[in-house]
N, C-alpha and C positions, 0 to 999 in steps of 0.2 A: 271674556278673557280667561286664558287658564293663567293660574298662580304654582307652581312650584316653592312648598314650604318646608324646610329642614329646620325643624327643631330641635332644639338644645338636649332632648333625652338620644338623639340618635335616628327618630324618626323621621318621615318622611310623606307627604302629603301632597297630592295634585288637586287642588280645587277651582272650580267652575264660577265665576262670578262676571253678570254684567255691572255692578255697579260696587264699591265697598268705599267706605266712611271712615274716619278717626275717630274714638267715643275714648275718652277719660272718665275713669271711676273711681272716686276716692272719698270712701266713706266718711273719712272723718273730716272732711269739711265742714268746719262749724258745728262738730258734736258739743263743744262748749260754750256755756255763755260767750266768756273772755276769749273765742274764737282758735282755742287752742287742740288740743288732741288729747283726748285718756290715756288712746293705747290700740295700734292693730292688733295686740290680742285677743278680741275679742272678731276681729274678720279671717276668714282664709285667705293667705295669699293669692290664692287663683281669683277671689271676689275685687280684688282693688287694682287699678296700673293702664295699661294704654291697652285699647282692644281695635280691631279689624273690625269691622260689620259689614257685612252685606246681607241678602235678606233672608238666607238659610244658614248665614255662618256667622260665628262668634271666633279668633282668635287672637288671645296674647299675646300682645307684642312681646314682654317680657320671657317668655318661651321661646321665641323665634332666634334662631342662630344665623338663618339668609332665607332671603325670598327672592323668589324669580320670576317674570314674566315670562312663559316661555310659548305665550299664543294670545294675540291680539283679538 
């Protein structure tokens, strides 16, 4: 399936994937005993938030402004 991705900076992306996944990352789950949070300060935003996966790609969802299927 090709992906048509227009990202929030302006760009623009056609990528190749037969298969992609939903993967959540958010570091500070249970950084504290009391199950609470320090502080993202100390992660990069790009490192934490909803990602795309397939088996050559990594994309933020947090980045993406519209995705399109445009090839089955």
């Amino acid at each position: 399936m090709k992906l048509e991705i227009k990202f929030k900076n302006g760009q623009t992306e056609i990528k190749e994937v037969s298969k992609i996944d939903l993967q959540n990352k958010n570091p500070c789950v249970n950084c504290r005993k009391d199950g609470g949070c320090y502080d993202h300060g100390c992660f990069m935003p790009e490192d934490w938030g909803d990602f795309l996966v397939s088996t050559d790609h990594s994309i933020r969802v947090q980045d993406i402004e519209m995705i399109r299927v445009i090839q089955l």
